[in-house]
Structures are given as structure tokens and as C-alpha cells.
PASEBA-1860 file (N, C-alpha, C; in nm, 3 decimals):
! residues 247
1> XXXXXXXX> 1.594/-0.533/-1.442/1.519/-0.645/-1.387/1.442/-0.715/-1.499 ~ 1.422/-0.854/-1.490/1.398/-0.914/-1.596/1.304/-1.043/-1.543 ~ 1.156/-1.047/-1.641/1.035/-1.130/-1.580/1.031/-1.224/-1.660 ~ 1.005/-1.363/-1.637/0.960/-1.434/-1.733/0.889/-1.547/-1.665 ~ 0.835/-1.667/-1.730/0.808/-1.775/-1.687/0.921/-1.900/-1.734 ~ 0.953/-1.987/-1.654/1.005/-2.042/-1.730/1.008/-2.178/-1.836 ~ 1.122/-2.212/-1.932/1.066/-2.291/-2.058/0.999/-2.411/-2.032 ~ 1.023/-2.441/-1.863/0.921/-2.584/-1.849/0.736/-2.532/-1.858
9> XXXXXXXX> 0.755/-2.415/-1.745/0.592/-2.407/-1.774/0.552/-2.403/-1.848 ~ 0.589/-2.288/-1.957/0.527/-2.287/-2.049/0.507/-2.417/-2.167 ~ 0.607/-2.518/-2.135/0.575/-2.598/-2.201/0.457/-2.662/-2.171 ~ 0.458/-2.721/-2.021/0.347/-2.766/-1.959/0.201/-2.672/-1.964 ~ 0.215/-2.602/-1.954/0.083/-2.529/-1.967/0.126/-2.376/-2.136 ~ 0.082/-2.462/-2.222/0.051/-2.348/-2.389/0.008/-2.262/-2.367 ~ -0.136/-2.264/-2.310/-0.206/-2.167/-2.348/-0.165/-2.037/-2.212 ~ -0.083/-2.038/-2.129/-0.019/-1.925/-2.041/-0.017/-1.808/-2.132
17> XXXXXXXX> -0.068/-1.700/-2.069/-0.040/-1.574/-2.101/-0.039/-1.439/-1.966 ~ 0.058/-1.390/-1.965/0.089/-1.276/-1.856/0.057/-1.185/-1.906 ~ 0.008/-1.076/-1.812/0.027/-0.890/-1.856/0.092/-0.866/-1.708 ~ 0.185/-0.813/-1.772/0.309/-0.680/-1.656/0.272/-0.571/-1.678 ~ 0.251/-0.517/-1.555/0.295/-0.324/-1.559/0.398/-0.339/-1.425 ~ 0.484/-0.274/-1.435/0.575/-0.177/-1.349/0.545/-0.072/-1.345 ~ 0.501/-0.001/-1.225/0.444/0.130/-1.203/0.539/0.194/-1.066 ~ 0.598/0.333/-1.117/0.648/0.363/-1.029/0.532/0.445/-0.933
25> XXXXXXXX> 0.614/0.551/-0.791/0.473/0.688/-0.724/0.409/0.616/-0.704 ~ 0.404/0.500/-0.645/0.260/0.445/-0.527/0.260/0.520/-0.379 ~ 0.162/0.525/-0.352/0.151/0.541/-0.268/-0.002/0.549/-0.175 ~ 0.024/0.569/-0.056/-0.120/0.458/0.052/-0.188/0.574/0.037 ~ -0.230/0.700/-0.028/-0.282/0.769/-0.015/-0.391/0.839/-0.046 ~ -0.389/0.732/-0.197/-0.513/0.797/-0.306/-0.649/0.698/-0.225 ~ -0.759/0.742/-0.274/-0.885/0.703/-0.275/-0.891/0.644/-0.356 ~ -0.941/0.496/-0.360/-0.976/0.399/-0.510/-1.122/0.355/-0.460
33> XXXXXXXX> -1.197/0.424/-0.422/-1.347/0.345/-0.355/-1.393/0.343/-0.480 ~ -1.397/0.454/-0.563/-1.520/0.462/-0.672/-1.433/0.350/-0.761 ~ -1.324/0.384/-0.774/-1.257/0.287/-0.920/-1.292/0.140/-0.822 ~ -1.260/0.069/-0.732/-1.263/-0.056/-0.728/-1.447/-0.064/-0.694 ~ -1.519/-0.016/-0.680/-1.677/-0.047/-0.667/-1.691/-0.063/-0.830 ~ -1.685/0.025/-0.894/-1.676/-0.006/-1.039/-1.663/-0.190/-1.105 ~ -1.555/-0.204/-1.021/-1.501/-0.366/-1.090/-1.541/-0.429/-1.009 ~ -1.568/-0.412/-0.904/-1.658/-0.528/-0.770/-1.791/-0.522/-0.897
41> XXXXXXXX> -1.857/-0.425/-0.930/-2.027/-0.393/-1.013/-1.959/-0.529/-1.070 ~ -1.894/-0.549/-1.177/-1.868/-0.611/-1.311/-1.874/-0.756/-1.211 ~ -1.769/-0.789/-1.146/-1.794/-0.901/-1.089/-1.912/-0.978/-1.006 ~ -1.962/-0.931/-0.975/-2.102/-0.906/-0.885/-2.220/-0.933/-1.014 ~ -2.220/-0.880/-1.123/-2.298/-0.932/-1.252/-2.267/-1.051/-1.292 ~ -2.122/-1.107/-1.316/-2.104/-1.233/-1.369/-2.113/-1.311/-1.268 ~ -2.095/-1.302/-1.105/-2.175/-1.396/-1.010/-2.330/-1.424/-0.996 ~ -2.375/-1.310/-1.049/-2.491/-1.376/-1.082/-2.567/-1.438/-1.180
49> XXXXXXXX> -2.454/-1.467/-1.272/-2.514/-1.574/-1.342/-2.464/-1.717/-1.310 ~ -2.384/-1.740/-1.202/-2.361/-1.849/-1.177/-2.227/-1.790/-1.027 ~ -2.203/-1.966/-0.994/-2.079/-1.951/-0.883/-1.938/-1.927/-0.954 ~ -1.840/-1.874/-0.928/-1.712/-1.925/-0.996/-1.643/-1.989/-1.016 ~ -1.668/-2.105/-0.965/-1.590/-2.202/-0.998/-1.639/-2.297/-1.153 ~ -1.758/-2.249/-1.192/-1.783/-2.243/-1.329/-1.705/-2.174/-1.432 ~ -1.700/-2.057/-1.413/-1.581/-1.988/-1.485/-1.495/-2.037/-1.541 ~ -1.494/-2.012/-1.748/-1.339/-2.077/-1.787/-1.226/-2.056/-1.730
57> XXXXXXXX> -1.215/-1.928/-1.670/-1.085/-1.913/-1.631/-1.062/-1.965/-1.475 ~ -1.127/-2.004/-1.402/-1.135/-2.050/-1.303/-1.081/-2.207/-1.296 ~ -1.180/-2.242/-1.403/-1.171/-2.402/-1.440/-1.056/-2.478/-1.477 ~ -0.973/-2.341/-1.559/-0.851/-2.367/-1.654/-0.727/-2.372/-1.504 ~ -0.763/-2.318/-1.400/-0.665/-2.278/-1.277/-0.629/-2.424/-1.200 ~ -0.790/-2.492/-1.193/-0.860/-2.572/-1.103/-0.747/-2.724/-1.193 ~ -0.782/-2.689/-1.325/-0.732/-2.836/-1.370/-0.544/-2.801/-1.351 ~ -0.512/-2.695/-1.347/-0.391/-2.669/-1.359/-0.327/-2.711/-1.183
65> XXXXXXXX> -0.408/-2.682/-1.071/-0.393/-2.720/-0.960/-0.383/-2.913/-0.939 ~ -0.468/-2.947/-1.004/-0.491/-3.075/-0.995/-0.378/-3.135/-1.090 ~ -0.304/-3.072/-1.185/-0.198/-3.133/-1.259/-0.076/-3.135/-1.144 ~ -0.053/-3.007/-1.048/0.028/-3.016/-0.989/-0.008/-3.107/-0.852 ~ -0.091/-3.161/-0.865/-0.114/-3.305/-0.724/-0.179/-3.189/-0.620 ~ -0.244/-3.085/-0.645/-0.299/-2.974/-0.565/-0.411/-3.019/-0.562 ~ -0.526/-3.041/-0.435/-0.653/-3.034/-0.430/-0.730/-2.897/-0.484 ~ -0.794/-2.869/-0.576/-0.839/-2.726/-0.630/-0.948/-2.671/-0.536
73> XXXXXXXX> -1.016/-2.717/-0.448/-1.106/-2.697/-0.321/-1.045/-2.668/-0.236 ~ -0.906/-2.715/-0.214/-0.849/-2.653/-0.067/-0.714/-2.555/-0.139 ~ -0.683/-2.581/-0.232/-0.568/-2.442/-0.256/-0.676/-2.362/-0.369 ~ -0.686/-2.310/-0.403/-0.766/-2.175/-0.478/-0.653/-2.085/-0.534 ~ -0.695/-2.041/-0.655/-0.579/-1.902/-0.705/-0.641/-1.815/-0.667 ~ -0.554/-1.725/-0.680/-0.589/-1.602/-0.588/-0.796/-1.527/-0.654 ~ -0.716/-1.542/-0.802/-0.901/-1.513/-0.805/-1.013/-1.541/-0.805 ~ -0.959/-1.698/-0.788/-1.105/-1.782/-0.695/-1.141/-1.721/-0.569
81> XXXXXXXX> -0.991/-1.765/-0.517/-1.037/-1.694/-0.331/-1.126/-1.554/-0.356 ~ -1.088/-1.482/-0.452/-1.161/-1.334/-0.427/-1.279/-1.307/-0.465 ~ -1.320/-1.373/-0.596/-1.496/-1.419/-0.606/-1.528/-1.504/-0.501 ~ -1.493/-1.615/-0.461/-1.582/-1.694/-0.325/-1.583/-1.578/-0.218 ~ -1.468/-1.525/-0.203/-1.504/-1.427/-0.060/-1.612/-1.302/-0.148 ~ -1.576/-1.258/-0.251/-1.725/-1.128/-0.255/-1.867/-1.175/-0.250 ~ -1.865/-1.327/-0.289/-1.989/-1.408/-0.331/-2.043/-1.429/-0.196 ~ -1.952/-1.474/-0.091/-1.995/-1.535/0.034/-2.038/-1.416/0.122
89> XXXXXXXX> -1.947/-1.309/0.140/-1.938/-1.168/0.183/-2.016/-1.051/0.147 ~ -1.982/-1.044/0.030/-2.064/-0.929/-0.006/-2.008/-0.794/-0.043 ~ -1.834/-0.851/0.035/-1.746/-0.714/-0.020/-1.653/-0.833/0.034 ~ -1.505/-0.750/-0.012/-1.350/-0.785/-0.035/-1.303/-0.676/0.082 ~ -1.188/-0.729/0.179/-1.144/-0.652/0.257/-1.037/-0.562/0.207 ~ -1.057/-0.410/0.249/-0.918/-0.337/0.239/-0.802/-0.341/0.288 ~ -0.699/-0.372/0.236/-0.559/-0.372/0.299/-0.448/-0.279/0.231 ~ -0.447/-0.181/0.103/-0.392/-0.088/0.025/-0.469/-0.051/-0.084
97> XXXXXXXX> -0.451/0.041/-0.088/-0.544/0.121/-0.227/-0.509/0.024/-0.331 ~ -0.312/0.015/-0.334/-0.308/-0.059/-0.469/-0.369/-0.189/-0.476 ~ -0.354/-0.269/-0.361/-0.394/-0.385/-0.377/-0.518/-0.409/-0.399 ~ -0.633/-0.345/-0.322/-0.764/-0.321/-0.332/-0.810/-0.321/-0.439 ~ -0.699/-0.193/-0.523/-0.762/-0.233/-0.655/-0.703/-0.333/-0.748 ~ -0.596/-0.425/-0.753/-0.576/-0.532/-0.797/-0.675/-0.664/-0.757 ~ -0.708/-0.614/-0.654/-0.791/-0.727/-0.609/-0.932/-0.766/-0.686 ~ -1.004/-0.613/-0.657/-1.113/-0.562/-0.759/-1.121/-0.593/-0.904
105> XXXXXXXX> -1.008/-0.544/-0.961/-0.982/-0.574/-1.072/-0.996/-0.729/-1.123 ~ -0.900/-0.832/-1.055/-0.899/-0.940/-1.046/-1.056/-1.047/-1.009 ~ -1.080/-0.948/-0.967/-1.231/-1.042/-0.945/-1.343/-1.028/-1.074 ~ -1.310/-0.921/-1.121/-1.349/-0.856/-1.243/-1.367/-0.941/-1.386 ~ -1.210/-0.976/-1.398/-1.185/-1.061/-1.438/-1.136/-1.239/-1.484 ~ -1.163/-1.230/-1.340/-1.142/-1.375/-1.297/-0.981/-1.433/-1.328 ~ -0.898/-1.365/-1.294/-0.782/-1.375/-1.373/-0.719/-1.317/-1.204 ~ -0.583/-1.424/-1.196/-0.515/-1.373/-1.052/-0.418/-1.207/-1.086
113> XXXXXXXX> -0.407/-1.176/-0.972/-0.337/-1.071/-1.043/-0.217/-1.084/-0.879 ~ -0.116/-1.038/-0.883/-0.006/-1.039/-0.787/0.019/-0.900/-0.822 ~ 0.006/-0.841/-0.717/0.161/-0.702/-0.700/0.260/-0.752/-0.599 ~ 0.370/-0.694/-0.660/0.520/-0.662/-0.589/0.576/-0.568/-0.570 ~ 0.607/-0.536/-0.402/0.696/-0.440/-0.387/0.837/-0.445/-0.487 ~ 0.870/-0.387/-0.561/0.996/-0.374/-0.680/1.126/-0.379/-0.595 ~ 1.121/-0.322/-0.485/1.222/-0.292/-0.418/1.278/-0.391/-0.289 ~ 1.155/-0.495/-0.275/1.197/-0.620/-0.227/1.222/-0.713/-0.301
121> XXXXXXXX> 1.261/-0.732/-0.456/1.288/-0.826/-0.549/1.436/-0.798/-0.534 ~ 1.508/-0.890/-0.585/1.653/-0.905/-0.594/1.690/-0.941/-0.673 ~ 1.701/-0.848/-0.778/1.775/-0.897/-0.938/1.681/-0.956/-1.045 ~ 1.661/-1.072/-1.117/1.557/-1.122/-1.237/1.432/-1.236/-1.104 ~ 1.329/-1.218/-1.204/1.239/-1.240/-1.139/1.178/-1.382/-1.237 ~ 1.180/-1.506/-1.177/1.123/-1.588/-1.270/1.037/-1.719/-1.202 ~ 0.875/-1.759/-1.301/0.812/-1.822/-1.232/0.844/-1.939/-1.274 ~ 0.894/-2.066/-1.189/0.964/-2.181/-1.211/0.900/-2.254/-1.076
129> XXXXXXXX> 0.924/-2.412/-1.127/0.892/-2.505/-1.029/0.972/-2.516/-0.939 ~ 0.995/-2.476/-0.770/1.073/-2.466/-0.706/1.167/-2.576/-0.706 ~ 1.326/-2.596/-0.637/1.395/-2.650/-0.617/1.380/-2.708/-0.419 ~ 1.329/-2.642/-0.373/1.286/-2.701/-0.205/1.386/-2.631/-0.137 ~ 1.481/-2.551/-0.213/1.557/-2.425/-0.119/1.520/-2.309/-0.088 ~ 1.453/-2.305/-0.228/1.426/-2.119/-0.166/1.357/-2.087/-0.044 ~ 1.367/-1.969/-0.011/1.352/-1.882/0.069/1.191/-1.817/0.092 ~ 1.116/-1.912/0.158/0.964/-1.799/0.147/0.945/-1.777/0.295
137> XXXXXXXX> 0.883/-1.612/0.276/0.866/-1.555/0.436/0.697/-1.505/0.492 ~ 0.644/-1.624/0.517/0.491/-1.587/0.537/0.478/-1.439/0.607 ~ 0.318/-1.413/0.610/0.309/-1.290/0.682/0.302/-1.287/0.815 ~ 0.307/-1.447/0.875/0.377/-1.479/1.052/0.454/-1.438/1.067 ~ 0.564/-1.412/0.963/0.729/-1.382/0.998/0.809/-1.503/0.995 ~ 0.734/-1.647/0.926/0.808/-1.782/0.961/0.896/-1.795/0.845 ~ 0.970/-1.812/0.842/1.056/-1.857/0.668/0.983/-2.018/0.649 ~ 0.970/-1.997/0.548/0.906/-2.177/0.506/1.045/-2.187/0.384
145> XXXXXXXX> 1.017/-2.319/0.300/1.058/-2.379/0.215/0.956/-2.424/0.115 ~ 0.917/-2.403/-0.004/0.833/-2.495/-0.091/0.881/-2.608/-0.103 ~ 0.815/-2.682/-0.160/0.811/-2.830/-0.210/0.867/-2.822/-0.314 ~ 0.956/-2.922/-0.360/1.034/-2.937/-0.440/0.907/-2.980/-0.593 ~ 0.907/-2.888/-0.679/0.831/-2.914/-0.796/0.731/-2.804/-0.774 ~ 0.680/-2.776/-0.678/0.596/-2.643/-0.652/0.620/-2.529/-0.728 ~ 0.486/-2.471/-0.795/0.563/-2.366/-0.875/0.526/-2.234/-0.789 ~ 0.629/-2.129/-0.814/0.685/-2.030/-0.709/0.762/-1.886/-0.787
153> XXXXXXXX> 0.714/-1.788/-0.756/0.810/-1.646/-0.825/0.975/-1.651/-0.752 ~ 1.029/-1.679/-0.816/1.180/-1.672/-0.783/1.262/-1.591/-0.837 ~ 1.323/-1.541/-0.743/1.412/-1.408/-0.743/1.623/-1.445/-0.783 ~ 1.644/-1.354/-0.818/1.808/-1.393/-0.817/1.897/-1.428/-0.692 ~ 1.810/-1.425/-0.590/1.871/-1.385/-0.433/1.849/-1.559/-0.400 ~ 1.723/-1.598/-0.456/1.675/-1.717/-0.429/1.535/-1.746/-0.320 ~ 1.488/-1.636/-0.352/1.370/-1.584/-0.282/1.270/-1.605/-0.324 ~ 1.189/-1.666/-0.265/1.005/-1.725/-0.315/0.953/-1.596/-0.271
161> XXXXXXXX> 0.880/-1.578/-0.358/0.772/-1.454/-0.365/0.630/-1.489/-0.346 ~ 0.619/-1.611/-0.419/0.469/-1.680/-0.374/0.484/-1.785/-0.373 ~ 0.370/-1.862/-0.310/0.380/-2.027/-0.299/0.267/-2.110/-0.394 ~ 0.296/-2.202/-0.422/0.134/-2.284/-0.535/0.103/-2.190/-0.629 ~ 0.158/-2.109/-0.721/0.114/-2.064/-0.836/0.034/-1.956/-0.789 ~ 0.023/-1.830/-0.735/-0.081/-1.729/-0.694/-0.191/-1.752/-0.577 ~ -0.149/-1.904/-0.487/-0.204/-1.913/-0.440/-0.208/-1.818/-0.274 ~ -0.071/-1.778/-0.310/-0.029/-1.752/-0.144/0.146/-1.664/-0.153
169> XXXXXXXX> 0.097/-1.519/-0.137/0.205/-1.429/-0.145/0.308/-1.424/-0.018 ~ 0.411/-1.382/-0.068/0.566/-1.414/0.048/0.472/-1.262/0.084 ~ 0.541/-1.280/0.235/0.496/-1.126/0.326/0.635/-1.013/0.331 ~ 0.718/-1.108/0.277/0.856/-0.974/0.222/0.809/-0.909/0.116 ~ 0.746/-0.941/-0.021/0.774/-0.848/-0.113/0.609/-0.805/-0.130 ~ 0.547/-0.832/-0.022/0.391/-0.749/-0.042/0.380/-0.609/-0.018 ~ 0.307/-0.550/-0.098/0.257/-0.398/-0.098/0.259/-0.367/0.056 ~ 0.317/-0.231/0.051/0.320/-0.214/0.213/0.295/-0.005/0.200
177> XXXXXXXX> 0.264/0.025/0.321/0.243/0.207/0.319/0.374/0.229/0.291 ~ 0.494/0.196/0.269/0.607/0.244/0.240/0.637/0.221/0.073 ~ 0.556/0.123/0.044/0.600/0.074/-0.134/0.555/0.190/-0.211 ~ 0.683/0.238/-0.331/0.675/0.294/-0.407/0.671/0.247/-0.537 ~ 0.761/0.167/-0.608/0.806/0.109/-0.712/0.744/-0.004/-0.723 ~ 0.675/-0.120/-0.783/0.563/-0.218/-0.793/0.565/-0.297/-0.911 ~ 0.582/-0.439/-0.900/0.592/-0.493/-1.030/0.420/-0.617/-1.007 ~ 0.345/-0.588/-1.135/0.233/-0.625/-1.102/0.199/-0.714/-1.220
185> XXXXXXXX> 0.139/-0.878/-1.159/0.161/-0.973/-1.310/0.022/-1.010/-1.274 ~ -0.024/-1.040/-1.382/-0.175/-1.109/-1.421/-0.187/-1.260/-1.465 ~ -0.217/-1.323/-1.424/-0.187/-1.463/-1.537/-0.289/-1.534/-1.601 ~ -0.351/-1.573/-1.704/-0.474/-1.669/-1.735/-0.403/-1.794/-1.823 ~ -0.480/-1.877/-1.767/-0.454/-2.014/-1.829/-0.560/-2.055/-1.921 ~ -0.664/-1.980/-1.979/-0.769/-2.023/-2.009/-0.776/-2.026/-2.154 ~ -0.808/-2.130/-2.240/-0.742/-2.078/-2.384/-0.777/-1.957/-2.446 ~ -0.708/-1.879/-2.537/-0.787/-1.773/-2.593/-0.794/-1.649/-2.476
193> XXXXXXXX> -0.697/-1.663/-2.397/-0.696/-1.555/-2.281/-0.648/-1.438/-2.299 ~ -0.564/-1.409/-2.453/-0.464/-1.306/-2.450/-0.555/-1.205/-2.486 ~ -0.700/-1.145/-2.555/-0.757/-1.045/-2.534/-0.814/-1.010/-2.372 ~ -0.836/-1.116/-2.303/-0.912/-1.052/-2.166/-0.787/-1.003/-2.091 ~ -0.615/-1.058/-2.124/-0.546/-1.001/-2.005/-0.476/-0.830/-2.083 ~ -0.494/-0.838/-2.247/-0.440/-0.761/-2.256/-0.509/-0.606/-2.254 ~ -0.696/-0.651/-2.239/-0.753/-0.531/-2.200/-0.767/-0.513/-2.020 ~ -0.753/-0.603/-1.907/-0.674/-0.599/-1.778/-0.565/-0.542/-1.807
201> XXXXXXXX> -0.488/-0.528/-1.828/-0.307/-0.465/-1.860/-0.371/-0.319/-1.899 ~ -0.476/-0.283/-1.994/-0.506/-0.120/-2.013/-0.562/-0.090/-1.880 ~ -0.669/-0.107/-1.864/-0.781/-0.087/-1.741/-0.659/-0.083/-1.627 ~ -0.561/-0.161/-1.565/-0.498/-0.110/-1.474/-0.375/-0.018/-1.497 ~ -0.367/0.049/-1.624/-0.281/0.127/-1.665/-0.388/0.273/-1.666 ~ -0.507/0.236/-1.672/-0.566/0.338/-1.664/-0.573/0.409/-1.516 ~ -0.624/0.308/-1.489/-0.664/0.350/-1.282/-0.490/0.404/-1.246 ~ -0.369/0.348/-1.327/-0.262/0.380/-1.231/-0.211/0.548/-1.279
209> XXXXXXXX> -0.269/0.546/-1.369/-0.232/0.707/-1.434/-0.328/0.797/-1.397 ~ -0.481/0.780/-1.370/-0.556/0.842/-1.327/-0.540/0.887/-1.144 ~ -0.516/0.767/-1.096/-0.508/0.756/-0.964/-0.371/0.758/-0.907 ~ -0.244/0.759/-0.948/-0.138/0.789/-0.893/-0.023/0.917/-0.959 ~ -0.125/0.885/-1.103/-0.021/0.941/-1.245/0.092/0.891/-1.226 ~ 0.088/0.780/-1.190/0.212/0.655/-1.219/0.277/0.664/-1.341 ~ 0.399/0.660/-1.361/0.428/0.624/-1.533/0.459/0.486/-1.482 ~ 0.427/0.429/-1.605/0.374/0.284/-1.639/0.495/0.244/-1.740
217> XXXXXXXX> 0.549/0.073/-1.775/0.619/0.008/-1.840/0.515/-0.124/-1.840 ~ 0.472/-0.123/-1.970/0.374/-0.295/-1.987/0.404/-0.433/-2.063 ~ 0.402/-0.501/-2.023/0.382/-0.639/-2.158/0.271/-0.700/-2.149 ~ 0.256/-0.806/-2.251/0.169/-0.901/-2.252/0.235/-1.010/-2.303 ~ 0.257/-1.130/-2.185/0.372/-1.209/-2.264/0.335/-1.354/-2.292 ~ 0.362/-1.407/-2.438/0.325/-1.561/-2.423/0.388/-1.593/-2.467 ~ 0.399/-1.708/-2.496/0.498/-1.806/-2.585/0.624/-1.735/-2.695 ~ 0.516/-1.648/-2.760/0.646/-1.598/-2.860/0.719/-1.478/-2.840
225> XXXXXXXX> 0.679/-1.389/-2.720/0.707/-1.323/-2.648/0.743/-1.324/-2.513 ~ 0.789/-1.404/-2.457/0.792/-1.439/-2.307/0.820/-1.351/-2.197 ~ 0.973/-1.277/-2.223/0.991/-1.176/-2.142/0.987/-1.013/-2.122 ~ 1.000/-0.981/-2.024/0.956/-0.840/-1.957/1.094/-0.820/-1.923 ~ 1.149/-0.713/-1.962/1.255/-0.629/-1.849/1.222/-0.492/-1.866 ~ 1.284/-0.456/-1.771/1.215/-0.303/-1.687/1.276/-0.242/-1.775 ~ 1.264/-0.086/-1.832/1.337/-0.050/-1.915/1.446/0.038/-1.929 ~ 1.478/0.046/-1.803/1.631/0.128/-1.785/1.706/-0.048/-1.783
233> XXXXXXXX> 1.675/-0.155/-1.770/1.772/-0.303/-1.820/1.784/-0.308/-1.998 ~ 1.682/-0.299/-2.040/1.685/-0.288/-2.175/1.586/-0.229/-2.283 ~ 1.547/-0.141/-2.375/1.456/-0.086/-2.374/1.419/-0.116/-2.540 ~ 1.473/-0.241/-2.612/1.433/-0.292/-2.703/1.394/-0.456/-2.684 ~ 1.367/-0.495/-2.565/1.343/-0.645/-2.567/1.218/-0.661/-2.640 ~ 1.199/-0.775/-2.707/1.058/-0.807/-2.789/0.968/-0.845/-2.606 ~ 0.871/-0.820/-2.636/0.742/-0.874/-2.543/0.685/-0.725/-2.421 ~ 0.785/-0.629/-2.474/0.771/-0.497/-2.362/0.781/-0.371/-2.390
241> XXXXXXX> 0.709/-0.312/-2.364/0.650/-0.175/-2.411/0.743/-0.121/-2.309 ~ 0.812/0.006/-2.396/0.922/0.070/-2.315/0.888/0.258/-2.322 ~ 0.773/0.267/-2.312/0.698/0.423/-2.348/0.597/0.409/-2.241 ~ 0.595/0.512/-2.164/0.461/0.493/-2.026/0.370/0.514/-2.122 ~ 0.270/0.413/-1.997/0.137/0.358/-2.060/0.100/0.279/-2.202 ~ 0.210/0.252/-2.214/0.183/0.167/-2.340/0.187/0.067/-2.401 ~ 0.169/-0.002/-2.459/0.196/-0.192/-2.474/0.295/-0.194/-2.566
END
């Protein structure tokens, strides 16, 4: 299996940088209260020095929404939505350990983070401006269509995984009590982003070895590195650490 973005985005947006882990042994079972209170603390400090939508990395999302003709007030990336809801709330709802703590994490850092069930992907996995065919399956059960230019995780099958850039996950390939295998991407647009995602990429390599003893496959991918493949596909690609837990 094989991740990338593709050569338009990155043209359109430079300063893009991803961190991947593939983590196999998930499962609904571990306790993550203490590890995700931990990264709620961290986020919960940098809300109080202000709202998030101040945030460079927030800001860098907001103008990136508004390039795509997106109102940035009514679509949000995922780690806006998750600071406004801890800010407004006071806590983030549970729906999976793993996600919980991607979520946590993500608020942490102000940086979206997506997991994927591995085993609902179909072949190479790539984030591209949709074509208005694919295939997205809300968590109603409705199949939609994106908008033609919309950018979207697309599968070899021809399957939208998310809709608006992290704004809004397909309900086929979300973490579920049955997911084992998990492909999990981070993204910042913010310049100068590749130290904050590539210490996010440790920190959730940590929680996944501590808390699942997951073995782990990582990248950190930008421009001169772009792609990720899993490493029983290839286990010398430039941009991917092919040794658990390691970059």
C-alpha cells in the first residue's frame, strides 16, 4: 500500500508536510484516560493564551480553506473543530481509545490528524482534488459524491475516505471495535511545520507501543520525500522508515 499527496497539491500548497504511522494490534480495549488527559493538559495551556483560531497552524488551514472557495467558519479542519469543542466544552467526546487519542493528540498540537481502518482501504491511498465520482459513505449510511476540485483521500477502488481536506471522515474506513490494522496521517500547512509533525509522529509512536505494543512503520513526508508505502510493498522507498518505531 502506497500514501502520498498528490503533485498538484503539493504544488499548490509548499509548505505541506505529513507524518504516517501504520500500526498494526489495535484494539477497543486499552485504557488511554491518563495518556489523552496528558495532551488535553498541553492543549488546555495553549487555549489559554488565546482562542484557536489564532493559531499558526490553524490560520495556515483557514487560508488554505478559503483558497479552496471554503468558508473557514463553517468548514473547520478537523483540529479546529477539536480545540473549539474542548474550549467551548471542557472535554472532547469518547468514541475509541485510538481515536481519543488521536484526537487528544491533535488538539495538542493543533495539527489534524485522521486514522484509518487499513483494512477498509483498497490498494494506494492518495490525497488529490476529487474528480466528482468517487465514492464517499457518510456515517448516515448515505453514499455522497464530492465536488469536483474538492480535495479528498482517494483509494485505488475509487473511494473517498474524507471530504474538504480533514474536514469530514468517510464512515467506511473509520476506526471501529473490530479495527486492527490502522493507517494514521497528520498534516500541517504551517510554514516550518516539519519539527512539530515529526515530534507528533514520535509521541504517537510512543502511546502506540506503550499502549497497544503496536509495531509501528513511520514517515514524515514533504516535498522531497513525498511517499509512504507499507513495508511488506517496499522496504527501501526514500520518505519511510521500514524498522518498528522508527523514522
Amino acid at each position: 500500500m502506497q500514501f502520498e499527496h498528490s503533485p498538484r497539491l503539493r504544488a499548490a500548497y509548499p509548505d505541506l508536510v505529513a507524518g504516517v504511522v501504520q500500526a498494526a494490534g489495535i484494539t477497543a480495549t486499552v485504557d488511554v484516560a491518563a495518556r489523552t488527559a496528558a495532551h488535553l493538559a498541553q492543549a488546555r495551556r495553549r487555549l489559554a493564551g488565546g482562542a484557536e483560531s489564532g493559531f499558526p497552524e490553524i490560520q495556515a488551514w483557514r487560508r488554505a480553506y478559503a483558497a479552496m472557495g471554503l468558508r473557514p467558519t463553517r468548514y473547520r479542519c478537523a483540529a479546529e473543530a477539536l480545540l473549539r469543542r474542548l474550549r467551548l466544552d471542557g472535554e472532547l467526546p469518547r468514541v475509541h481509545p485510538l481515536v481519543d487519542l488521536c484526537n487528544a493528540i491533535s488538539a495538542a498540537y493543533a495539527i489534524p490528524v485522521a486514522a484509518l481502518d487499513l483494512d477498509r482501504v483498497d490498494g494506494d491511498l492518495v490525497v488529490r482534488p476529487a474528480h466528482g465520482d468517487e465514492a464517499y459513505l457518510s456515517f448516515a449510511g448515505d453514499t455522497e459524491h464530492p465536488e469536483p476540485g474538492e480535495v479528498t483521500f482517494v483509494d485505488s477502488a475509487g473511494r473517498a475516505h474524507a471530504r474538504r481536506w480533514t474536514n469530514r471522515q468517510s464512515g467506511w474506513s473509520a476506526v471501529r471495535e473490530g479495527t486492527s490494522s490502522v493507517l494514521i496521517v497528520a498534516e500541517a500547512l504551517h510554514p516550518g511545520g516539519e519539527p512539530a509533525v515529526t515530534r507528533l509522529v514520535a509521541d504517537l509512536v510512543t502511546e502506540l507501543t506503550e499502549g497497544w505494543s503496536a509495531p509501528t512503520a513511520t514517515a514524515v513526508l514533504t516535498a522531497a520525500a513525498p511517499r509512504f508505502r507499507t513495508p511488506a510493498a517496499a522496504d527501501d522507498d526514500r520518505g519511510q522508515a521500514v524498522s518498528p518505531g522508527s523514522r
